[in-house]
Backbone atoms as SQL, in Angstrom:
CREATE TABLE atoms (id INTEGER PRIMARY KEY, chain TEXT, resi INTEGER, resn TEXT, atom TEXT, x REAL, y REAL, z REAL);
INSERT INTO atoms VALUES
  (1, 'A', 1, 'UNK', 'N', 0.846, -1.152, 0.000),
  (2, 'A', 1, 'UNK', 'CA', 0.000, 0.000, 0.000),
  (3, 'A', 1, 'UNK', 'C', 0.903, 1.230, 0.000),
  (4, 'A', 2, 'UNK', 'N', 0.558, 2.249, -0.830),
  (5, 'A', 2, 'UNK', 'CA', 1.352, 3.711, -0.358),
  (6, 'A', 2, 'UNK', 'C', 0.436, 4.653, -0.472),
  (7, 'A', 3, 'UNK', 'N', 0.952, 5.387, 1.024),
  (8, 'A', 3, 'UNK', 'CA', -0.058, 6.451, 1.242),
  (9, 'A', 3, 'UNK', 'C', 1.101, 7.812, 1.674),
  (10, 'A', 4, 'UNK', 'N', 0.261, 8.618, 1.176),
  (11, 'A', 4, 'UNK', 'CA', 1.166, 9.729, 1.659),
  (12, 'A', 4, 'UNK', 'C', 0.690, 10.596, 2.894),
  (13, 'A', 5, 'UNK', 'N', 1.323, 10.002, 3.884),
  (14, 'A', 5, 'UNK', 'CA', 1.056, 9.966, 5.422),
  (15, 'A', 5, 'UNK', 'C', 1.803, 9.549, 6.366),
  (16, 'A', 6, 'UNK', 'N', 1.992, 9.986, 7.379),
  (17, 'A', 6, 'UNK', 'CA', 2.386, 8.844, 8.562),
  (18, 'A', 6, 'UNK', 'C', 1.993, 7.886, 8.705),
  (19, 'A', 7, 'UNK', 'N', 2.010, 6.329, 8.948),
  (20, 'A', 7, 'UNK', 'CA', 1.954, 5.151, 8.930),
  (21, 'A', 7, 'UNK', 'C', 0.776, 5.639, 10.875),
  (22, 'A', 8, 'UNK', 'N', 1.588, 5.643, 11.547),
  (23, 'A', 8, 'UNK', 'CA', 1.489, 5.665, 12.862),
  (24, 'A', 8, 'UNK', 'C', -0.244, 6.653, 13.047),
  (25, 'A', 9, 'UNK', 'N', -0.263, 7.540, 12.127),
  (26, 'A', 9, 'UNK', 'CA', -1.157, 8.438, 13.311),
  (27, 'A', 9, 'UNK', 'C', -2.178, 8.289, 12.230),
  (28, 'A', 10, 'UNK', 'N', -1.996, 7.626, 11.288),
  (29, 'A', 10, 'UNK', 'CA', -3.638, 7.223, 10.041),
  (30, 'A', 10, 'UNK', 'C', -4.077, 5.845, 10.095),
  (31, 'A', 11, 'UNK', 'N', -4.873, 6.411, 10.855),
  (32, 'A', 11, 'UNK', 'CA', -6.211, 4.849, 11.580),
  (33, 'A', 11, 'UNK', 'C', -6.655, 4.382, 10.429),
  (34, 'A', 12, 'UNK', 'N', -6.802, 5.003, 9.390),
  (35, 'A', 12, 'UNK', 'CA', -7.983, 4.356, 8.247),
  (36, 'A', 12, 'UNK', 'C', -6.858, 3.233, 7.853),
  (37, 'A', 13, 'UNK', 'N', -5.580, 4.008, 7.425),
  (38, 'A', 13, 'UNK', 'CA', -4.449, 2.927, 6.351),
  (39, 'A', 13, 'UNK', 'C', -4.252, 1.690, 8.204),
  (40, 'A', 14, 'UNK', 'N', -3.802, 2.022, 9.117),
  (41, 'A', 14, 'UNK', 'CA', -3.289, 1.474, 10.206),
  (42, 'A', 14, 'UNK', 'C', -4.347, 0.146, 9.780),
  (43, 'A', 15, 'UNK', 'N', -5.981, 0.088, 10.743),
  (44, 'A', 15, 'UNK', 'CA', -6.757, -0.441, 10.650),
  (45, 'A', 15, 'UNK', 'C', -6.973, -1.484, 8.724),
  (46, 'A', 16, 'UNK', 'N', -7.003, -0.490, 8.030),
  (47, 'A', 16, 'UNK', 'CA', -7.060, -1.888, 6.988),
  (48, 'A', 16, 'UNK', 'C', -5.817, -2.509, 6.885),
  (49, 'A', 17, 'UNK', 'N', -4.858, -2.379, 7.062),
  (50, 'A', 17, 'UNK', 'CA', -3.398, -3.317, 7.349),
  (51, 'A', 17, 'UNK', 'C', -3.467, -4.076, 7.805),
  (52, 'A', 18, 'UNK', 'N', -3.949, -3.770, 9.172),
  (53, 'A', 18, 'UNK', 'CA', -3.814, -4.788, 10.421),
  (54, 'A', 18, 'UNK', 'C', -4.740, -5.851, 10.106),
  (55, 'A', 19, 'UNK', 'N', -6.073, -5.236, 9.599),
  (56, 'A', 19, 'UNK', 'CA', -6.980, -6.594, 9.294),
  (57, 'A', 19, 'UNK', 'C', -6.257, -7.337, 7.917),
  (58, 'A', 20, 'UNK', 'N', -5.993, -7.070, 6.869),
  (59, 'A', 20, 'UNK', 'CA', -4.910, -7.733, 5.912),
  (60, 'A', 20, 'UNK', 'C', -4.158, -8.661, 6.818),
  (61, 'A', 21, 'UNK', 'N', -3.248, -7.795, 7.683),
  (62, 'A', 21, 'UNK', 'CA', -2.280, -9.157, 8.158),
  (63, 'A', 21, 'UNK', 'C', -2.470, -10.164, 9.205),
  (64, 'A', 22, 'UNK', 'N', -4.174, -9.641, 9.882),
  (65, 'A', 22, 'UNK', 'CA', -4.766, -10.475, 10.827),
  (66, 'A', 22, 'UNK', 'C', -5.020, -11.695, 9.872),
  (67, 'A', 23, 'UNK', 'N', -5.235, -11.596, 8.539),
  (68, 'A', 23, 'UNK', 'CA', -5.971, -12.455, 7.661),
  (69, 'A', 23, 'UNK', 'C', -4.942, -13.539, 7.237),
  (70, 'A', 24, 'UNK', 'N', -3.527, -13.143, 7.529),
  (71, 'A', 24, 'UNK', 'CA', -2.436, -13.775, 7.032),
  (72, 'A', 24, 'UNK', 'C', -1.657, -13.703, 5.648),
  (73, 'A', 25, 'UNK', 'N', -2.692, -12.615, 5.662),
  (74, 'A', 25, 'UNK', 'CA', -1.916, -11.670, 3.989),
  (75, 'A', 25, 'UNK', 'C', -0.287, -10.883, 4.329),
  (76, 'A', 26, 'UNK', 'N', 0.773, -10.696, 3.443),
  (77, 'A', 26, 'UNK', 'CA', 1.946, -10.155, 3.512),
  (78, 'A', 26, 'UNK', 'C', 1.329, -8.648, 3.314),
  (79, 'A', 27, 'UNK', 'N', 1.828, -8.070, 4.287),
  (80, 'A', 27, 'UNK', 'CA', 1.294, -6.531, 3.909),
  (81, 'A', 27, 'UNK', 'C', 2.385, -5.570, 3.897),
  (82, 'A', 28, 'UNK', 'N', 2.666, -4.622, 2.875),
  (83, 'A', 28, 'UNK', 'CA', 4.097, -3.586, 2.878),
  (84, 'A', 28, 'UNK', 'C', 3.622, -1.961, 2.554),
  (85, 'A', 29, 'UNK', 'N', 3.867, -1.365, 3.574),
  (86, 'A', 29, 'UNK', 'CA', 3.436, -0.024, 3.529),
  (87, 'A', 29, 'UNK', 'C', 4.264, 0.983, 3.312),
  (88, 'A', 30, 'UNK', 'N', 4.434, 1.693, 2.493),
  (89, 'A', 30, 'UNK', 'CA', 5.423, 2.938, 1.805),
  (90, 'A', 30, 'UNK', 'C', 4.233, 4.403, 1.700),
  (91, 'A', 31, 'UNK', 'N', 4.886, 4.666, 3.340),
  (92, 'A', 31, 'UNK', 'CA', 5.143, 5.883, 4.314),
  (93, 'A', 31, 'UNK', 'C', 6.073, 6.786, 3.945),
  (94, 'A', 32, 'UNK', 'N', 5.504, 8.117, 4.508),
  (95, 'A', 32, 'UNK', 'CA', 6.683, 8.805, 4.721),
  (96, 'A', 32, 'UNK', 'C', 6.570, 9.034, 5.760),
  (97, 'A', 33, 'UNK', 'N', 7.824, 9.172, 6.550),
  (98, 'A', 33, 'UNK', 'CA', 8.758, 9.140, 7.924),
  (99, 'A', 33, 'UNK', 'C', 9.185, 10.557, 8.199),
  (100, 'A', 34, 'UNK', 'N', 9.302, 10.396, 9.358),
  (101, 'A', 34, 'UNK', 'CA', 10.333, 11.494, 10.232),
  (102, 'A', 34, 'UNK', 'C', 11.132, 11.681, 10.560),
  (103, 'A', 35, 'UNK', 'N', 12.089, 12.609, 10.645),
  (104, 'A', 35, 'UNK', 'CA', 13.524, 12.601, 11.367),
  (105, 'A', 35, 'UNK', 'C', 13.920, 11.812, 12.695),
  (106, 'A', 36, 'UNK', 'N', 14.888, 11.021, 12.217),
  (107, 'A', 36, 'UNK', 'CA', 15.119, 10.360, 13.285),
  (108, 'A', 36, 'UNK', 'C', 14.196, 8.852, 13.657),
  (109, 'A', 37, 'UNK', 'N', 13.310, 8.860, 12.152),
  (110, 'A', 37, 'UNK', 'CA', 12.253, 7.406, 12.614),
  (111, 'A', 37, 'UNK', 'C', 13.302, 6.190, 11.663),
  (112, 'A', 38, 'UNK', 'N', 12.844, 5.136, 11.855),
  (113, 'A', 38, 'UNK', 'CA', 13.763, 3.861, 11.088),
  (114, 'A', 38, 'UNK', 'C', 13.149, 3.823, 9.415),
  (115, 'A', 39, 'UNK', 'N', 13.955, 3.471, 8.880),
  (116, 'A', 39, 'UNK', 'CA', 13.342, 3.728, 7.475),
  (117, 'A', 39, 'UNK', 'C', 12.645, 2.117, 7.099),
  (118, 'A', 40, 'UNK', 'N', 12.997, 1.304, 7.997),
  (119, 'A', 40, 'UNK', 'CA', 12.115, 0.055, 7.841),
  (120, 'A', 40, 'UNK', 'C', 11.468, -0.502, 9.063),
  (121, 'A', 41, 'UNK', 'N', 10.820, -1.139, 9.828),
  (122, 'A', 41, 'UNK', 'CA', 10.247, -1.130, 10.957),
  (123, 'A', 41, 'UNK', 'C', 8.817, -2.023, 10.362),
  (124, 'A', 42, 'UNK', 'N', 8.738, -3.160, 11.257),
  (125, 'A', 42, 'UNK', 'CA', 7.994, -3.874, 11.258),
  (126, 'A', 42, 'UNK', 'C', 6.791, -3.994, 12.336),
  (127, 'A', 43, 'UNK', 'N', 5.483, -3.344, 12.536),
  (128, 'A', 43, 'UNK', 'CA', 4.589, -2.718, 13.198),
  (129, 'A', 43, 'UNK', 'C', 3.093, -3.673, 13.182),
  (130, 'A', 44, 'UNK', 'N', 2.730, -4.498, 13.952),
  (131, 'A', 44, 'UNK', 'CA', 1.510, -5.015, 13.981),
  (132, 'A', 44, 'UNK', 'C', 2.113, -6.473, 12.554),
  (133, 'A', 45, 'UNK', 'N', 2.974, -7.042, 12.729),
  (134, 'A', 45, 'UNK', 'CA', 3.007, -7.486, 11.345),
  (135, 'A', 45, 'UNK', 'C', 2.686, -7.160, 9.990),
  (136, 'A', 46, 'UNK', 'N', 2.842, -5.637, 9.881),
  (137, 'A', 46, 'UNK', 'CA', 2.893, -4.929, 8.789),
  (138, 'A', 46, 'UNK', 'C', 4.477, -4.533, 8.630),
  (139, 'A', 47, 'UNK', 'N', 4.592, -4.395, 7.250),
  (140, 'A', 47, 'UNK', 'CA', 6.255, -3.712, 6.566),
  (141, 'A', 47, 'UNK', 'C', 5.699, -2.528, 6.484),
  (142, 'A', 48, 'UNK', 'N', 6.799, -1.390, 7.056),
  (143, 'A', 48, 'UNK', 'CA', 6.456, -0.127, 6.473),
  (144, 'A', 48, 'UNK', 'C', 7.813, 0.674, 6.231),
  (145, 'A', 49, 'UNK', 'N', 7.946, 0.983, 5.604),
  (146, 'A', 49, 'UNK', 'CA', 9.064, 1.631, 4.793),
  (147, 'A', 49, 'UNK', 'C', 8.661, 3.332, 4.692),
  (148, 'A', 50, 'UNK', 'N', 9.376, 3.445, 5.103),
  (149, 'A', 50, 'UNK', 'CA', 9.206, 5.273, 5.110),
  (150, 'A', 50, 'UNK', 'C', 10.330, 5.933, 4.334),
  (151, 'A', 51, 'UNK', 'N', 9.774, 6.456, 3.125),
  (152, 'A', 51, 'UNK', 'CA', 10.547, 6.319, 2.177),
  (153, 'A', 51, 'UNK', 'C', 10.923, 8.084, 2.000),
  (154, 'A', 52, 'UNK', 'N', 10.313, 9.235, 2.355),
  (155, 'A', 52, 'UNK', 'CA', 10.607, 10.496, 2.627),
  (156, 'A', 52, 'UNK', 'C', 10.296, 11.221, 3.814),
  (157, 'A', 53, 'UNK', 'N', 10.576, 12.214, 4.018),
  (158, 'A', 53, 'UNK', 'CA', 9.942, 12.862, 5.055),
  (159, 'A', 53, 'UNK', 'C', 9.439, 14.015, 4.609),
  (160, 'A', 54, 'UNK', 'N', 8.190, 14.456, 4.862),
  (161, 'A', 54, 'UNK', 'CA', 6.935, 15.279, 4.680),
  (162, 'A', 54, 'UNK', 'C', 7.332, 16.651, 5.173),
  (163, 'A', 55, 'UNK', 'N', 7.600, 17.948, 4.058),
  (164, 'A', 55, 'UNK', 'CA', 7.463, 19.262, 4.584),
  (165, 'A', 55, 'UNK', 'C', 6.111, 19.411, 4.592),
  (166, 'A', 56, 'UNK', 'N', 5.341, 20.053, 5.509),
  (167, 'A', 56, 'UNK', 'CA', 3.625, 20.113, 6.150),
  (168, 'A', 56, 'UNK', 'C', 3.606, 21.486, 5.535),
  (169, 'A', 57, 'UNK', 'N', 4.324, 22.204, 5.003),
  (170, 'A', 57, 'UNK', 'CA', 3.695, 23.538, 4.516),
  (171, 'A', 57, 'UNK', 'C', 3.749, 23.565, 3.037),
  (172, 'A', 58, 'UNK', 'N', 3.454, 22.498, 1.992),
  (173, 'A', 58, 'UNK', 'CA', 3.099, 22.771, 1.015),
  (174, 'A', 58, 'UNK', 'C', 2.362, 24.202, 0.607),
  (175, 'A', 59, 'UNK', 'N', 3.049, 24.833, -0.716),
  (176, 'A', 59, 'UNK', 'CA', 2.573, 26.392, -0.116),
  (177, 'A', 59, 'UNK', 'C', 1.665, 26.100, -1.978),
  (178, 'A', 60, 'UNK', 'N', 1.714, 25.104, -2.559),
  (179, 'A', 60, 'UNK', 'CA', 0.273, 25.099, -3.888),
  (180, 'A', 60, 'UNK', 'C', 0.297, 23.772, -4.083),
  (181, 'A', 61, 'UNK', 'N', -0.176, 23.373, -5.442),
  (182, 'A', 61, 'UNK', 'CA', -0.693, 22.217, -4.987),
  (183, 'A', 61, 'UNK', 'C', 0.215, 21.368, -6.461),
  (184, 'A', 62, 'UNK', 'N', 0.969, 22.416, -7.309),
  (185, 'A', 62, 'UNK', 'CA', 2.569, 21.668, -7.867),
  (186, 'A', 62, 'UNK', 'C', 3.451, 21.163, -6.328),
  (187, 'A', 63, 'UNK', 'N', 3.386, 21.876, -5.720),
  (188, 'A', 63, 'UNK', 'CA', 4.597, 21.240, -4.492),
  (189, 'A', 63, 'UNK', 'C', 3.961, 20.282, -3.924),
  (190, 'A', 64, 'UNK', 'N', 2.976, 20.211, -3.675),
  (191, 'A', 64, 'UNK', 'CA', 2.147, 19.348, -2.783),
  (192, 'A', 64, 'UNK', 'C', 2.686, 17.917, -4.003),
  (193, 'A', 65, 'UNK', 'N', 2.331, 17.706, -5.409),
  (194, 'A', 65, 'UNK', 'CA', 2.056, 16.831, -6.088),
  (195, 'A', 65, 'UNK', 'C', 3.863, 16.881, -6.259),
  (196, 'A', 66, 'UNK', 'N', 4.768, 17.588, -6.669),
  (197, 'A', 66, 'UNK', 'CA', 6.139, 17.345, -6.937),
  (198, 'A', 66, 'UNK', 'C', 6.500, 16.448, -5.733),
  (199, 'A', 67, 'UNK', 'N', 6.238, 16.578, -4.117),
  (200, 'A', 67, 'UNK', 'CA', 6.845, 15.453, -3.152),
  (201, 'A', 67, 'UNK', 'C', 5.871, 13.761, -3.253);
């Protein structure tokens, strides 16, 4: 799955993962991360890979879509 979000604080992506890997499905999530977070980290038996880290002040919506 890739979402462009924190892994950790988005219940919607968190919650359908967890039921995926409750089910015994392989599940791999490509996050973006924070300073100082692990760029791989294995969470609820989910993969999540945090593959950038998020400036929050996108100032239009080329920058928003260029990250």
């Amino acid at each position: 799955m890739v979402v462009y979000s924190f892994y950790e604080v988005d219940t919607r992506v968190m919650q359908y993962c967890n039921a995926l890997a409750r089910r015994g499905d392989s599940v791999d999530v490509l996050s973006l991360g924070r300073p100082g977070q692990p760029k791989r980290q294995v969470i609820n038996n989910v993969n999540v890979y945090r593959l950038q880290t998020r400036t929050v002040n996108e100032r239009s919506q080329f920058s928003y879509m260029w990250r």
